[in-house]
Phi, psi and omega in degrees: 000114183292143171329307190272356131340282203293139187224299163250141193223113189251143184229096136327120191234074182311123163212168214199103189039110214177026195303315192307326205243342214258017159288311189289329195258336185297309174273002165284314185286319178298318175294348175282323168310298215288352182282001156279171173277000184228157142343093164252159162228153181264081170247117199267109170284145176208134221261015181083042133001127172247354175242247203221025172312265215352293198287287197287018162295296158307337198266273137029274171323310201270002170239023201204120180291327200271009194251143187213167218215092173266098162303138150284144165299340217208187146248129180271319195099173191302315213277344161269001169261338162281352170243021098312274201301020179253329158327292205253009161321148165219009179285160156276005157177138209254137191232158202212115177213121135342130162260022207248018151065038179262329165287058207284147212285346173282354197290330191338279159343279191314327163344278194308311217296310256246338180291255247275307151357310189222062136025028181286178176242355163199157178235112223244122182293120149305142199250103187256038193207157166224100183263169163057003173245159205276158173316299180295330151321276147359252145021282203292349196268322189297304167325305165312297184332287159342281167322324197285291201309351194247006194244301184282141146281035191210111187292095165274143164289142161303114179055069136207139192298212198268284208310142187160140176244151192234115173308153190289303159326357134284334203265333175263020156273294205288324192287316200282022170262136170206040191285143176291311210261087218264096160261074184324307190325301198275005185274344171291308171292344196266305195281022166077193174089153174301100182229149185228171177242137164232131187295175171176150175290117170258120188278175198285179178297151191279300199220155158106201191218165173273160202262339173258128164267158218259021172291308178294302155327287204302304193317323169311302206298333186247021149301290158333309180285323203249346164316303211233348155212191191222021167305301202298313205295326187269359153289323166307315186285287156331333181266329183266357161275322210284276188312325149316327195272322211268354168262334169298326167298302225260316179269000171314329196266308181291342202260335168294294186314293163356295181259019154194022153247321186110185192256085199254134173303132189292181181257102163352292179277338127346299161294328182270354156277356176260328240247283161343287201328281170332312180275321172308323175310319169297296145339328161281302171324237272300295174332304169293346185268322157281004173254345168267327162277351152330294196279341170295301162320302179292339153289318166300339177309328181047083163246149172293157197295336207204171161211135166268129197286299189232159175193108174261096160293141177289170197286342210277333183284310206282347168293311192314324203077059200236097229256118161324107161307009171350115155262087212305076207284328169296299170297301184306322154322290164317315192316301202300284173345297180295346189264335167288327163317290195288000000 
């Protein structure tokens, strides 16, 4: 996409209680905006915020022409608050930050330079730093990573977030995904398209505490893992094979033994450890399967991914008169239902 194409540059911010920090990320980003040559808009998802996010979102909005403002009914989590704001994006490319200033808003610029240079359809920042989080974090993310690319057929980059900017032809690729059980990381890499990395230093958090924790992480991860490949049901399968030949072999062995030593009362605790094994084995499948019918369940339902409480378009769109191609999915959903009513 050549320079006089990009025209509007829409920046997504998903947040979720950030009162401490989202003034400082509010005025970083914006002075990075207004130092381009185009158009931006700010649009701040707010994720069913429970402290003074909110209100300071409006302040922010009635003094910045360009900030538009999505409320959620509820908290959906990030990864369905980011796919509202790409909804309701309207640039010709969209950038996706963090707002706890881990991202830093400067990198934007490079952002762009390196988007319009090789003509990509997304530019996605690398992480060659982790400031401020513990060895095991660290450890575990690095793991994950790995583990997702030896599991999946769908090449997730390696150590990288949310941040990343996206051609309007990724970001409406990205809209006809409207699965509930949502691994942005790996639906930014499943639609393909031409994409590059650019490295950065990711700094510590500005203020505030991180909302994953490392319970909420195990949960992510295996959100991820079950999104995007079917290795554990066939590691299940292979395992429950693997254990039918070694009990056939072991009674294949008693019954030689059997018949030419004779028959010695077996050992009691020999036994009650296969007899555990086997049923933990058992109990780990059901489990992976109920974690794959889980979500299968949770997808027939087809409920919308989100509802909006409120929604403050910024003024600089309601002067232009410049109406969001929004496919308002929720709403449309109610309609049918109602009109299926009468």
């Amino acid at each position: 996409m050549a320079q006089k194409d990009l025209r509007l540059l829409s920046v997504v911010a998903p947040v979720f209680n950030e009162q401490d920090g989202i003034h400082e990320f509010s005025q970083r980003l914006s002075a990075v905006l207004q130092s381009l040559s185009m158009r931006s808009e700010i649009i701040y998802v707010n994720d069913g915020s429970s402290d003074g996010t909110l209100d300071a979102l409006r302040s922010f909005s009635n003094n910045n022409d360009n900030v538009a403002i999505i409320d959620l009914s509820r908290n959906f989590g990030k990864e369905i608050a980011i796919a509202a704001g790409l909804d309701y994006a309207t640039g010709d490319a969209v950038v996706v930050i963090d707002s706890d200033l881990q991202d830093p808003p400067e990198i934007i610029p490079e952002l762009i330079r390196v988007f319009e240079k090789h003509r990509c359809d997304a530019v996605y920042a690398q992480r060659t730093s982790r400031k401020g989080e513990t060895f095991l974090k660290r450890a575990s993310a690095h793991l994950f990573y790995r583990v997702m690319s030896r599991l999946s057929r769908i090449d997730v980059p390696y150590d990288t977030g949310d941040f990343r900017l996206l051609s309007r032809r990724a970001v409406d690729a990205l809209r006809q995904l409207r699965e509930h059980h949502r691994f942005m990381k790996g639906l930014f890499a499943w639609i393909g398209f031409r994409q590059i990395a650019l490295q950065y230093e990711r700094d510590s958090r500005f203020a505030g505490d991180s909302k994953f924790n490392y319970w909420r992480l195990w949960n992510f991860s295996l959100e991820g893992i079950t999104s995007f490949t079917i290795a554990p049901l066939k590691l299940a399968t292979y395992a429950g094979l693997i254990a039918a030949i070694g009990a056939g072999a072991y009674g294949l062995l008693m019954i030689i033994r059997t018949l030419i030593w004779g028959n010695p009362v077996a050992g009691y605790p020999s036994l009650l450890v296969i007899i555990l094994f086997l049923g933990g084995l058992q109990l780990i499948t059901l489990g992976v399967m109920g974690e794959y019918l889980g979500r299968v369940f949770n997808e027939t339902k087809r409920r919308p991914l989100y509802f909006v409480q409120e929604y403050h378009p910024s003024r600089a769109s309601q002067r232009e008169g410049t109406k969001s191609a929004v496919k308002r999915v929720g709403l449309e959903q109610s309609d049918e239902i109602d009109n299926l009513a009468r």
